[in-house]
N, C-alpha and C positions, 0 to 999 in steps of 0.2 A: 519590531513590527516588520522594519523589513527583510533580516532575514526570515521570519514565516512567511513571509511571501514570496520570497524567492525558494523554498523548500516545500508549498504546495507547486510551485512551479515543477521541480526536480520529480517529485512525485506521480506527475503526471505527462512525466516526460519528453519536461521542453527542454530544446538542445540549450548552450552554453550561448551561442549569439541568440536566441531568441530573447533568454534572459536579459542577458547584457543590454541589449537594443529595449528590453521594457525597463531595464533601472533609469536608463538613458532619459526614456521618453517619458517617463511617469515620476522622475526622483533627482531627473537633471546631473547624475552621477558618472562617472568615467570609467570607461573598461577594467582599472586597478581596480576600482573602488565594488563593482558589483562582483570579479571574482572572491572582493575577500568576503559582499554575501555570499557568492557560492560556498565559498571554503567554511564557510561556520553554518551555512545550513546542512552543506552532509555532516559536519561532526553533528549536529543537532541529529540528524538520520543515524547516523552512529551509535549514538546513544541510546535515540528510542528503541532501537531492537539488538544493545548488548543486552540481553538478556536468557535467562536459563532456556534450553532447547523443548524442554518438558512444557515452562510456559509461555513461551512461545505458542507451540501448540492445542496447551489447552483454550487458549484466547481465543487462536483461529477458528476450532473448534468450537467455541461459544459464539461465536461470528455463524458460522454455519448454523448453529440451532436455532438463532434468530431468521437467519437466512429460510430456513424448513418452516417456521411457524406462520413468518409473513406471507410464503410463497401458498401452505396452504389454507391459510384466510383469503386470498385472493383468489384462489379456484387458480393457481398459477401451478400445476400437479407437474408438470415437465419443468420446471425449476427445482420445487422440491427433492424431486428422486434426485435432481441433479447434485443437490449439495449433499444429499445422504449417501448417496454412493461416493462422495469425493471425503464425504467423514471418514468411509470404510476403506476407503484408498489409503488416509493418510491416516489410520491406525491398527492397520494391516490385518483388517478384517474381513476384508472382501477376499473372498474365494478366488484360488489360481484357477485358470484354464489348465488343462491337462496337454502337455506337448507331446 
C-alpha cells in the first residue's frame, strides 16, 4: 500500500524529499526506509510499461478515443480536434508541411 503511494507520488512528479518528508510525516519511516519505497515503486513503473511498443500505442490510442468521445459529448470541440490530431501525429497520418 505504501509503495502505491509513493508511485502515484513519482507519477505526478513529486521530487525525492517531498516524498521522503510525506513517508516521514504520514508512516513515521526514515529516509532508508522511504527510498527503498521509492526504489520498488519505480521498478513497479518499470514494469507497468515494459511492454510491446505496438501496445503501448494502441492503449494510448484507446486513451485518446475516449478522450474524443467525452470531449465531444461535452460540446468541448477544441479538445476533441486536439486528441484527434495528436492520434495522427502519433500514427503518422497527419499530413507534412511542404519545406
Amino acid at each position: 500500500m505504501r509503495v502505491d503511494a509513493v508511485q502515484r507520488m513519482l507519477v505526478i512528479c513529486c521530487s525525492l524529499q517531498d516524498i521522503r518528508q510525506f513517508a516521514a510525516d504520514e508512516w513515521g519511516v526514515h529516509k532508508r526506509t522511504a527510498d527503498t519505497y521509492v526504489q520498488r515503486a519505480r521498478q513497479q513503473l518499470r514494469e507497468d510499461f515494459a511492454v510491446d511498443r505496438a501496445d503501448f500505442i494502441a492503449s494510448r490510442l484507446g486513451t485518446l478515443d475516449k478522450i474524443v468521445e467525452e470531449s465531444v459529448r461535452t460540446g468541448q470541440h477544441s479538445n476533441a480536434i486536439g486528441a484527434l490530431r495528436l492520434q495522427m501525429e502519433v500514427t503518422a497520418s497527419f499530413p507534412q508541411k511542404p519545406r
